[in-house]
N, C-alpha and C positions, 0 to 999 in steps of 0.2 A: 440258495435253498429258498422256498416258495415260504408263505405265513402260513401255510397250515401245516408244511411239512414239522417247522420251529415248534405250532403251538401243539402239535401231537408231538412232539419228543420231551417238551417242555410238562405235559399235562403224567406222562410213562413216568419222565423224573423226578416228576412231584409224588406221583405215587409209589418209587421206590423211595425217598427219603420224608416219606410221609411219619415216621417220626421227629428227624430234625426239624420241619415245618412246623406241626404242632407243638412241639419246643419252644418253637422260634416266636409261635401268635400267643403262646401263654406269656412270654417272658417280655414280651412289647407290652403288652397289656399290663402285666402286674408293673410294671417301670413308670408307663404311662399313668397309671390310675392314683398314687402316691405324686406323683409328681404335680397332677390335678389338684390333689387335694391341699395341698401347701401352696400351688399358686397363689402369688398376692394379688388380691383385689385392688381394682384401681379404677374410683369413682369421678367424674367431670362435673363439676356445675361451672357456669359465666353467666357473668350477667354484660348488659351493655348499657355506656353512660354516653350520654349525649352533652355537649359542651358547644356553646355560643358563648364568646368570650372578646369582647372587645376591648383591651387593653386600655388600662384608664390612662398612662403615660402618652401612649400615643395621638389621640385627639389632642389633649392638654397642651402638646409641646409642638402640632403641626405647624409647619413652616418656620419654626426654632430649633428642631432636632428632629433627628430622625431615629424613632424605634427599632427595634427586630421585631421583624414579623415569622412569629413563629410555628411550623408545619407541621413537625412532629410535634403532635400532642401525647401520643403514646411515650414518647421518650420521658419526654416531662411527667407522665405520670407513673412512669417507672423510676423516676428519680423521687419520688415522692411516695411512692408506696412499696417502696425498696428502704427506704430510710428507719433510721432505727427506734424512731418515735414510732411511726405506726406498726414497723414489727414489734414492738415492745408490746403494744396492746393486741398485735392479733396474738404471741405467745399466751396472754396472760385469759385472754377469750379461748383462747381452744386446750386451756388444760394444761400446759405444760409446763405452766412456773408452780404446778400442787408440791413437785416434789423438790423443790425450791434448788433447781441446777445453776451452779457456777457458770461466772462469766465466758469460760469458754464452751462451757455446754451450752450456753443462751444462742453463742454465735454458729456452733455448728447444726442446732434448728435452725435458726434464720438461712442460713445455707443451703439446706433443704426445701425451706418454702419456696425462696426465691427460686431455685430449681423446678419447684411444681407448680410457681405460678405463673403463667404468661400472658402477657400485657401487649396490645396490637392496635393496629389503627385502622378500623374498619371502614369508615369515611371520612373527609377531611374534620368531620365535627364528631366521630362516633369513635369512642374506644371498647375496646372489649377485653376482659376482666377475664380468664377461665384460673382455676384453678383445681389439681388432682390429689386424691388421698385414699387412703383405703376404710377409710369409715365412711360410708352415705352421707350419713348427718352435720360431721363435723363437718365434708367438705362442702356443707350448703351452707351451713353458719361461717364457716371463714370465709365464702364469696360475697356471701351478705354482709360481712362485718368489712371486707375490705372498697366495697362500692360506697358504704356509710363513712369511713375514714377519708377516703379520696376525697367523696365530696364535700364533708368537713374540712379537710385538712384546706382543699382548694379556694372554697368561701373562706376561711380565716387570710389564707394567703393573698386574696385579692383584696380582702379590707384591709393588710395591712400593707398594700401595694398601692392604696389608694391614700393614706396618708403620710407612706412615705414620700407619694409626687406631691403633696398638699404641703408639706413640711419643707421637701426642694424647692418648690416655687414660692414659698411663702419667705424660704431664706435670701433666696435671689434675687427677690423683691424689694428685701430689706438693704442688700449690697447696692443695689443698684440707686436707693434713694440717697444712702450715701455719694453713691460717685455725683450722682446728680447736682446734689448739695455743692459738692466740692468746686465742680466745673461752673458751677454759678456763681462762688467765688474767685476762682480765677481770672475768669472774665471779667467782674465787676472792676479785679484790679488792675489788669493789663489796659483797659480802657481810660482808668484814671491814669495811670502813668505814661501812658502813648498816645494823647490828644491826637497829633500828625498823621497817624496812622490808616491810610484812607488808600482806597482803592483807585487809579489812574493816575500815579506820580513815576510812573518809570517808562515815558516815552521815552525823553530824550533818553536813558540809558541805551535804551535797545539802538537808537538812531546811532549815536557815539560808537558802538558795540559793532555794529554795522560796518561803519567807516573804516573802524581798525581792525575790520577781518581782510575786508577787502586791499586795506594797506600792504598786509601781510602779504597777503597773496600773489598782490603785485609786484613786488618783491622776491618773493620766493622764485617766481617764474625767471625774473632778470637775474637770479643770482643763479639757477641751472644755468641760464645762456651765456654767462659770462666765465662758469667753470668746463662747459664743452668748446669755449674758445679760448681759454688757458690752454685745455690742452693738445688743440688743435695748436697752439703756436709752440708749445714746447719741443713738441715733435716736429713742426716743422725745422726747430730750431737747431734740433739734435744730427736732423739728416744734411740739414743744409755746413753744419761745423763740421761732419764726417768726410764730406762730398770735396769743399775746399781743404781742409789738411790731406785729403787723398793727394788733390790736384798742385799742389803748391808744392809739397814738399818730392813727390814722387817725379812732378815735369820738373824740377832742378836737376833731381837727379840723370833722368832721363836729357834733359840736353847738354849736361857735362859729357853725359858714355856719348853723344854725337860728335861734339868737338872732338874726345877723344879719337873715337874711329876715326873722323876725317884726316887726322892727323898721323894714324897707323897708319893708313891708306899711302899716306906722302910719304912716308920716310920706307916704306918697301918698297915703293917705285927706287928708292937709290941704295938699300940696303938688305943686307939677308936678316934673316926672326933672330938671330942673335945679338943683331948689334942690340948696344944696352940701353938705348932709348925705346927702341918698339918691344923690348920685355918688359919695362918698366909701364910705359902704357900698356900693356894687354895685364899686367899687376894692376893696374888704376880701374879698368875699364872690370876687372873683375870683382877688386871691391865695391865699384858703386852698384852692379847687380847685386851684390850681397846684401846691401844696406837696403837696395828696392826690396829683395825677399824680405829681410828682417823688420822693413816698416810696415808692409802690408800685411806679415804676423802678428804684429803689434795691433793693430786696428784692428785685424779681428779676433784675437785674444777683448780687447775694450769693449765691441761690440757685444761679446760672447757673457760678457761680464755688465752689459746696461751701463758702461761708460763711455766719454766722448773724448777724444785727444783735440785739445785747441792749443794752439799755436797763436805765435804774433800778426802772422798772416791772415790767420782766420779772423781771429780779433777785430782787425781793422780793414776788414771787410765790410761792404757798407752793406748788403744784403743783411748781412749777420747784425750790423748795429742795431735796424731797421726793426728786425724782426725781437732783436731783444728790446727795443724800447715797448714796441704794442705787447709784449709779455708783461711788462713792469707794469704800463697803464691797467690791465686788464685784473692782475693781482690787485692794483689798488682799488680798482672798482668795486672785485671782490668784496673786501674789508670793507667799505665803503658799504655795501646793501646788507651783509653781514649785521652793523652796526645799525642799519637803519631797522631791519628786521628785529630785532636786540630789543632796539629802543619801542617798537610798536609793540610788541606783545607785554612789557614791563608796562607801558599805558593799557593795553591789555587787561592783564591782571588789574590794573589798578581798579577800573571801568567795573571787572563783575565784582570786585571786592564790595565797592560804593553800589553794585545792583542790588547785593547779597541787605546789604545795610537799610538801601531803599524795601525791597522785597521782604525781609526781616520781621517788619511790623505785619503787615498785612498779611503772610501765610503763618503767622503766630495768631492773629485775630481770626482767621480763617478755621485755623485748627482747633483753638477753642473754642470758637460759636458749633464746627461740627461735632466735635465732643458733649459740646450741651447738647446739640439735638438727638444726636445719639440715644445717651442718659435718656434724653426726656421719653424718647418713641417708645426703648425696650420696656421701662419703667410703666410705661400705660399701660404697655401689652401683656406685663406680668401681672399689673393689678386685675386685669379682665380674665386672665388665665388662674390665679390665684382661685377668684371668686368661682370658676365653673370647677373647679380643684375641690372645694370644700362641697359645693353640691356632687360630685361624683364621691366623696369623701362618705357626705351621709345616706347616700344612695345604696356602696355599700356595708354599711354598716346594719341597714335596714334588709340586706341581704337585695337590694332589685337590682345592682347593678351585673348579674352576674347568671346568667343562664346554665345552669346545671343539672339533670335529671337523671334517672333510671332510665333508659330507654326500654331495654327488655331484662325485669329481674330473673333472678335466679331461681332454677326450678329444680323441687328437689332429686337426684338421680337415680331412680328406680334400680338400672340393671349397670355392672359394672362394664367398663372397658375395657377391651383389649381380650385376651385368648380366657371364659371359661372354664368348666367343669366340664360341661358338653362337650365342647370343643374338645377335652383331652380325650373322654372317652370314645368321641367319633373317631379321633384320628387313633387311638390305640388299636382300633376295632380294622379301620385300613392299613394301615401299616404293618400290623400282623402279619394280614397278607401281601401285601404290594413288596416288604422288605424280603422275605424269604425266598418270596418267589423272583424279586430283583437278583438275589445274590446265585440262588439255581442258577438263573440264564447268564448271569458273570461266569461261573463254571462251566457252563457248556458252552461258551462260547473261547474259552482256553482249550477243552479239552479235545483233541483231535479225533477222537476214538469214533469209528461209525456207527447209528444206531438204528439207521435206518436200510432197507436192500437197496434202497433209489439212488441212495448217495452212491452205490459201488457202479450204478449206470452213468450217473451225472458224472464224476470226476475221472473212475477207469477209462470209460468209456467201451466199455465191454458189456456183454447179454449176462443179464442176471437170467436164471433156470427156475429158482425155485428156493424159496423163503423157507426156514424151520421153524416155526415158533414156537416159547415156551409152554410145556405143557403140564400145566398145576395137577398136582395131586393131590386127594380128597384131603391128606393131612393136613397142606399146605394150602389150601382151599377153607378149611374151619381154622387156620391159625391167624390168615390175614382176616378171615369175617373177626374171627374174635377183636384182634387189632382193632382193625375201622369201628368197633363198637365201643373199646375203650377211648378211642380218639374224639371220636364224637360228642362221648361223654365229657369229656377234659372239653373242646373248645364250648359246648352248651352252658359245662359250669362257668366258663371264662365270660360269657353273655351273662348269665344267671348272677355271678360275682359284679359284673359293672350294673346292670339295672338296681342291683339291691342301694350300690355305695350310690347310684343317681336319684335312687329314691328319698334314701337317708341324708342327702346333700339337700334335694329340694327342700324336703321338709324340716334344715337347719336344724337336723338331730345333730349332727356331724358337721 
């Protein structure tokens, strides 16, 4: 459907419910114009404080401590103009302790201010103050009253930030004269008591100290090389006792079974396997392979187990004596560096114990000479800090040490904030119309019903002939004139009704 088809079916429908319309712009209006007139007023004033503020702590204590350097200032003086010392005085400046309210009345004002007042940082040195209320006046005097507290409250707070560092370094001062004192007796008596006490008496320690590290070490090394040739002979020793008890007892056995055979051999050249000498050797010739099997089990059953089978044979074995005597030697060598390593480190210890004793005096005199200098430097430096302490001290107390002003005061607020009087009546006056005639086009746009002949070409798509239209009759012709006369009437009084209450509002009859 095209925008003129809508705004001519839209303009038909307005004029058949051209009384619910006029209903509809009177009953906006009367809603609206009450609603205007109980709106609450709500006035702005702020002022802006300018703050150069150089921290009397932090000069005073440079290169002794380190300050906060602080950014938010707005915070800070919302911690401070939030507090219940200056709300106490703004309640009592704008009127509201006349009717002398309890403690919890007190707090749920303060709740409201701090809601109305907001505190900002407008440059790194500019804060800005605004505060809202529905009286003009009062909200110019409480923005004035709370830039005058801030910047009282903040000069009090910085003279007394200036003798509280005057008071710390003046105490600090006085400790430290003490320690000073003390360490200058110390020393006077560690002096008299330790004559000897002198700086270059511990050469020979270090040289001795020297000798017997290197002892050690020497040592150390010769006793690894004589426990990797422990057990290089042990082992040798283990394989060579396996090697011979194999051979010794296993070739006995083995040339008794040769005699034997040789001897089955002869006696079956002259007889049959029964006669009772060749069963009795082939009985013999099968025990000593039993006893081969069962010994070479044995050996490695011992082996399987990290044991060694030795025999008399092996024993007097001259390989074997051989290699167990450079076993023996090699243990006692062991023991032998063992005890020499033992004995050097006990001279060792002795060595720094006798350093400790030498060294003793001298980092005792050392320690207390830097203890005095200590004392003495911070001590000078608090007395120099002290004295710029008490000149920042009377600095501000005389009020210079502390840059604080008005930037831009408070001006008083002529016209309130936020939605007027006019404002309702304007928007009464649109809205009459813009809502009825909103809600018409919501209804035609549900209602399917055709009201036009175009629509029966656009969607049938079929040839419209010929349109009826209605045809008033004179009766119905003077009934809607009369209507439209009373209608007119009603929305002029509805204009006529809002000019008088904007009259009567400007001129605070009303």
């Amino acid at each position: 459907m095209l925008p003129e088809q809508q705004l001519k079916i839209l303009v038909n429908e307005a004029f058949h419910y051209r009384k619910a319309m006029v209903a509809a712009f009177i009953a906006v209006n009367f809603v609206l114009l009450p609603v205007g007139l109980m709106w609450p007023k709500a006035y702005t004033a702020s002022t802006s404080i300018l703050v150069e503020d150089k921290r009397v702590i932090q000069p005073l204590m440079a290169g002794a401590a380190v300050a906060t350097d602080v950014q938010d200032r707005g915070r800070l003086a919302r911690e401070v103009i939030y507090g219940r010392k200056i709300m106490n005085q703004i309640l009592e400046h704008g009127g509201w302790l006349k009717k002398n309210p309890s403690l919890s009345e007190q707090d749920k004002i303060i709740d409201k201010l701090i809601k109305r007042t907001t505190i900002t940082n407008v440059g790194r040195d500019i804060i800005k103050i605004e505060y809202k209320d529905d009286d003009a006046d009062r909200t110019y005097q409480i923005t004035q009253k709370l830039a005058e507290l801030f910047i009282s409250e903040s000069l009090g707070a910085k003279a007394a930030e200036s003798q509280s560092a005057y008071d710390f370094i003046n105490k600090q001062a006085d400790e430290y004269h003490d320690k000073l004192v003390k360490a200058e007796d110390q020393l006077k008596e560690f002096r008299s008591a330790n004559l000897d006490a002198r700086p270059g008496s511990d050469a020979d320690v270090s040289t001795r100290l020297n000798q017997l590290q290197q002892r050690i070490e020497q040592s150390t090394q010769d006793m690894r090389e004589a426990d990797v040739k422990r057990a290089a002979l042990e082992k040798q020793l283990s394989g060579e006792a396996e090697v011979a008890t194999a051979l010794s007892r296993e070739g006995q056995f083995r040339s008794r079974i040769a005699e034997l055979q040789a001897r089955l051999e002869t006696l079956q050249l002259s007889y049959h396997d029964t006669y009772p000498d060749i069963v009795q050797i082939k009985h013999q010739i099968e025990d000593l392979n039993q006893a081969i099997a069962e010994d070479q089990q044995r050996r490695a059953e011992a082996k399987a187990a990290g044991r060694v089978i030795v025999n008399d044979s092996v024993i007097n074995n001259p390989m074997y004596q051989q290699l167990k005597h450079d076993l023996s030697q090699t243990k006692i060598t062991i023991e032998m560096l063992s005890a020499r390593i033992a004995e050097a480190r006990r001279e060792l210890a002795e060595e720094l114990e006798r350093g400790k004793r030498v060294h003793g005096g001298e980092a005792t005199l050392a320690e207390l000479t830097r203890d005095y200098t200590v004392n003495r430097d911070i001590y000078q430096d608090l007395l120099r800090r002290r004295e710029n302490a008490r000149v920042s001290m009377n600095l501000d107390k005389d009020k210079q040490g502390l840059t604080i002003k008005i930037q831009e005061p408070a001006v008083f607020p002529r016209e309130p904030n936020g939605l007027r009087f006019l404002h309702f009546i304007i928007g009464g006056l649109v809205l009459g119309v813009v809502l009825p005639l909103g809600l018409l086009y919501a209804k035609l746009y549900v209602d399917p019903r055709i009201r036009l002949g175009t629509m029966i070409t656009d969607k049938r798509k079929v040839q419209l002939l010929a349109v009826v239209p209605h045809m008033w009759s004179p009766a119905e012709t003077q009934v809607v004139r009369r209507e439209a006369e009373w209608l007119s009437l009603a929305v002029s009084g509805v204009f006529l009704v809002a000019a008088l209450i904007a009259m009567l509002r400007f001129t605070k009859v009303i």
